[in-house]
C-alpha positions in Angstrom: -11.5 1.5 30.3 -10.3 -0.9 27.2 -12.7 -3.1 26.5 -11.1 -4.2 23.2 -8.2 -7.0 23.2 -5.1 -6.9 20.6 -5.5 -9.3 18.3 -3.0 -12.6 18.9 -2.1 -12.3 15.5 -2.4 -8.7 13.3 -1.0 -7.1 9.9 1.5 -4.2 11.2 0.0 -0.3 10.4 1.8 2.3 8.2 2.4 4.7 11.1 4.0 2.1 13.4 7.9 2.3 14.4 9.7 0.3 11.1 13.3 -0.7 11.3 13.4 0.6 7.7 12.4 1.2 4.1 12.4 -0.7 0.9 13.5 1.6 -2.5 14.4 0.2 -5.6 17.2 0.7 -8.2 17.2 2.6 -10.6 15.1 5.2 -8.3 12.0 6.7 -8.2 12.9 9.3 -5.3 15.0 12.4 -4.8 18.3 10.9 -3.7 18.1 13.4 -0.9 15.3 11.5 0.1 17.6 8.4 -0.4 20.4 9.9 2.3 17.4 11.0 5.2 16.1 7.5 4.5 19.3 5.4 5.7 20.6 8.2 8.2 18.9 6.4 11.2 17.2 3.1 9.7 18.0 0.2 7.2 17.6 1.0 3.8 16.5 -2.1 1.6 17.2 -1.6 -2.1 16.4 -4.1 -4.6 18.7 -4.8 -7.0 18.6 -7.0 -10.3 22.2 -7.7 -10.9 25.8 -7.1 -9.8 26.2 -3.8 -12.2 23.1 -2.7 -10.4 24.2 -2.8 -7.1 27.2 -1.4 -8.2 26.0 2.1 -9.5 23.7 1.6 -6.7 26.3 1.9 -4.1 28.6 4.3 -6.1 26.0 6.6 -6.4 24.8 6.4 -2.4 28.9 7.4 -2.0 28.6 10.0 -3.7 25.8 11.5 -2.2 26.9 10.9 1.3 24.2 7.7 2.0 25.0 6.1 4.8 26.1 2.8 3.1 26.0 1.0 6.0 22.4 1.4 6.9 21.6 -0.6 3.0 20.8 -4.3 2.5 20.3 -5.0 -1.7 18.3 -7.1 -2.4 17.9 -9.1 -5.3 15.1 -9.5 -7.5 13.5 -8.9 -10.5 11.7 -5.7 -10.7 9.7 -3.8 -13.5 8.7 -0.7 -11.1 10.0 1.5 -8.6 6.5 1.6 -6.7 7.4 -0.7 -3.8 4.6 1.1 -1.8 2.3 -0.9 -3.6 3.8 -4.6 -4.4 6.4 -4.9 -1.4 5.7 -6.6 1.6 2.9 -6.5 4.3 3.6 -8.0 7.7 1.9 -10.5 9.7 3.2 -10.3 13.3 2.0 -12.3 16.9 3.4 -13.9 19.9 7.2 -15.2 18.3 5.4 -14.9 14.8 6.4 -12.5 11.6 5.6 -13.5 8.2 5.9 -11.7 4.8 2.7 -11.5 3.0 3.3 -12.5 -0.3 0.7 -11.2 -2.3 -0.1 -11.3 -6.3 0.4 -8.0 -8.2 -0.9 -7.0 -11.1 -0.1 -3.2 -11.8 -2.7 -0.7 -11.7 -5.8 -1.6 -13.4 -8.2 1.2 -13.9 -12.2 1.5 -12.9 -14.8 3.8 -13.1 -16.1 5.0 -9.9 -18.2 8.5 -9.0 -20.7 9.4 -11.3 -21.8 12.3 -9.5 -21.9 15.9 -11.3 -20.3 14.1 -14.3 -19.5 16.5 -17.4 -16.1 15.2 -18.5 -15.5 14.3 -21.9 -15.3 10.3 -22.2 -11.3 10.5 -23.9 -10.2 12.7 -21.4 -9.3 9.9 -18.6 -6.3 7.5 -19.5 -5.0 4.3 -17.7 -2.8 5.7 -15.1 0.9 4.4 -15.5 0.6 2.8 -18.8 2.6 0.0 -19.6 3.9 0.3 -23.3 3.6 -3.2 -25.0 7.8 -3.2 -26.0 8.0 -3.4 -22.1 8.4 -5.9 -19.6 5.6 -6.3 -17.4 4.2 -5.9 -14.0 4.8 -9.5 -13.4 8.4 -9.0 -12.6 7.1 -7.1 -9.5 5.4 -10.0 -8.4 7.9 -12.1 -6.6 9.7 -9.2 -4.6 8.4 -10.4 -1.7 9.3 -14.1 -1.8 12.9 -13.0 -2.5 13.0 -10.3 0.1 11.9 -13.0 2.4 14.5 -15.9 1.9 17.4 -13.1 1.6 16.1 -12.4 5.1 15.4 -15.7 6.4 12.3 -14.2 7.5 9.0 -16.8 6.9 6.2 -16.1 3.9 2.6 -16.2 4.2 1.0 -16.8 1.1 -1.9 -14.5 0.1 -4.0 -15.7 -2.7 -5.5 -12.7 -3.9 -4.1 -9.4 -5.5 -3.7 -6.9 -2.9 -2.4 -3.4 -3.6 -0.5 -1.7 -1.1 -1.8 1.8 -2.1 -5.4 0.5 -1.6 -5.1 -1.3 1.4 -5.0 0.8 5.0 -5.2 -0.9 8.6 -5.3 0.1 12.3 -3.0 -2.7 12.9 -5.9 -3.8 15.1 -7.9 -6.0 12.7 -9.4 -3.4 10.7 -8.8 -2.8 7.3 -9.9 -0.4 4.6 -9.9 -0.5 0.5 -12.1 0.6 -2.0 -14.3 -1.7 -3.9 -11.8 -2.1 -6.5 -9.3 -4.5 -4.3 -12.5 -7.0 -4.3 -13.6 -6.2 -7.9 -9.7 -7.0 -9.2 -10.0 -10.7 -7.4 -12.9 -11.4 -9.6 -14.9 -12.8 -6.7 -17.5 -11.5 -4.3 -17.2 -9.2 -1.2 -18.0 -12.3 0.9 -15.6 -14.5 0.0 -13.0 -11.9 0.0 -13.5 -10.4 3.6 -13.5 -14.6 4.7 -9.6 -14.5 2.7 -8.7 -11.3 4.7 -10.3 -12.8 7.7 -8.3 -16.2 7.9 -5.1 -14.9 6.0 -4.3 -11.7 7.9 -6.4 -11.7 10.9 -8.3 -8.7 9.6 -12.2 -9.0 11.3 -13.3 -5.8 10.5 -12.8 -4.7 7.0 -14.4 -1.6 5.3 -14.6 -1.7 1.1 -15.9 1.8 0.5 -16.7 3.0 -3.1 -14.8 3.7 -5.9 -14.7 7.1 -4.9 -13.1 8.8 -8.4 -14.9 9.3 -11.6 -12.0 7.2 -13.3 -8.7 5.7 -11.9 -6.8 3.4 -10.2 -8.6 4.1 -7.3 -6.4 3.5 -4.5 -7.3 4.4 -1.0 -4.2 5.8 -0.5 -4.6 8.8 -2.9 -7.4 9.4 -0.7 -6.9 8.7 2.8 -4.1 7.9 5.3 -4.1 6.5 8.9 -1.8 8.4 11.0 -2.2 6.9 14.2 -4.7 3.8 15.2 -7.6 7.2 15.6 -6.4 10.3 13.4 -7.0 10.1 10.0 -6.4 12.9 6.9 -9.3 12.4 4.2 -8.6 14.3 0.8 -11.2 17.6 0.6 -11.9 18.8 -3.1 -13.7 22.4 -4.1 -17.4 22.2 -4.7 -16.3 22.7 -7.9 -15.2 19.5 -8.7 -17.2 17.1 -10.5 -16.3 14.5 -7.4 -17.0 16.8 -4.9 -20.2 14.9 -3.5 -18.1 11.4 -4.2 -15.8 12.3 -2.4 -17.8 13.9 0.7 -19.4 10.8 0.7 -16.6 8.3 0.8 -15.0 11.1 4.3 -18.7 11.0 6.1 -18.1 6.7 5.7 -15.6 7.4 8.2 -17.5 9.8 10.5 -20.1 6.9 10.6 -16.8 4.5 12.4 -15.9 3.6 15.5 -11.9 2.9 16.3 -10.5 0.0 18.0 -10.9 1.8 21.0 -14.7 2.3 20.7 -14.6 6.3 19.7 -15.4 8.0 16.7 -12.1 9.1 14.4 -10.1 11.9 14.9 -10.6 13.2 11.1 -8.7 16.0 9.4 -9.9 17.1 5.9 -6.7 18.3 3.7 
């Protein structure tokens, strides 16, 4: 018997049904990847100008895209990592709102110390940005356009919030590692009281950083495939974060899903 209760108001899972995905032009993806994507579902692309979104829709011709699954949308982008600064959605009883978070690329931090025997100059920021280059601020306001081209209504998140390091059970639990706190420049508390009144999430689990040095994103570690399955990243014993990260899967052993059993957990 359930003895939980869906929330009134949630933030919407990864592995839920979507009516489609957001890409941005120029691409980042096979374009094979680009045709499966808008056989069956909408594809959003996000375009900065008319020339754009015309070599945008000559080259989906080309290919055999089904043009008219796309919707462009225009904004200013630096990126093609939409994963990471496109939208979240807050959904209820006749409610949907785009979260529209702050984004500030991919700042690095140390994490496992354990078995450490690396030389210091070895790890680099990953995804530099070269200082001739625009800047991840252009990312920022994706969301706010995507929004209003929709007519869909924002929700306002004051805090940076990384897509790759944010998961949820699109039940009011949420997972990150310590770095999506540590980035806001503010304590644990008052960022689980933000995620509490903002998106409804009531249970949120900030687990350590669990590589020696990176962006640290919880995606490049774990991912939810149902609201009780999850696929946790296994390393040799070998590797220097071998014990970080059999630490950071037996967090998860330790959990309870919305349902009140442990997780369904495959190592890959």
């Amino acid at each position: 018997m359930l003895n939980s209760q869906i929330p009134d108001k949630r933030i919407v899972a990864e592995w839920e049904p979507a009516i489609g995905t957001m890409i941005r032009w120029p691409l980042g993806i096979p374009s094979d990847l680009v045709v499966e994507l808008a056989s069956d579902d909408i594809l959003y692309v996000l375009v900065e100008t008319n020339n754009q979104e015309n070599q945008a829709t000559n080259n989906f011709n080309n290919w055999g895209v089904n043009i008219d699954n796309v919707v462009f949308i225009n904004t200013d982008t630096y990126s093609h990592w939409t994963r990471d600064y496109g939208p979240q959605f807050v959904i209820g009883e006749e409610y949907w709102k785009v979260v529209n978070q702050h984004f500030n690329g991919y700042p690095v931090e140390n994490g496992c110390q354990e078995n450490f025997f690396f030389e210091d100059d070895i790890y680099h920021e990953s995804r530099p940005l070269p200082p001739e280059l625009r800047g991840w601020e252009e990312d920022d306001n994706t969301n706010i356009d995507f929004a209003n081209q929709m007519n869909w209504e924002i929700q306002n998140l004051p805090l940076y919030f990384t897509g790759g390091n944010f998961m949820t059970d699109g039940y009011g639990m949420g997972f990150s590692t310590e770095l999506m706190v540590n980035e806001n420049n503010i304590d644990n508390n008052d960022f689980q009281q933000i995620v509490s009144d903002e998106l409804f999430l009531s249970n949120y689990h900030i687990f350590d950083n669990p590589n020696v040095s990176s962006i640290q994103h919880i995606d490049c570690m774990a991912k939810l495939v149902n609201s009780e399955t999850i696929i946790i990243k296994k390393v040799p014993e070998t590797s220097p974060e071998y014990d970080c990260t059999e630490n950071f899967a037996n967090s998860f052993y330790e959990l309870n899903t919305f349902y009140g059993r442990p997780f369904n957990i495959y190592r890959i």
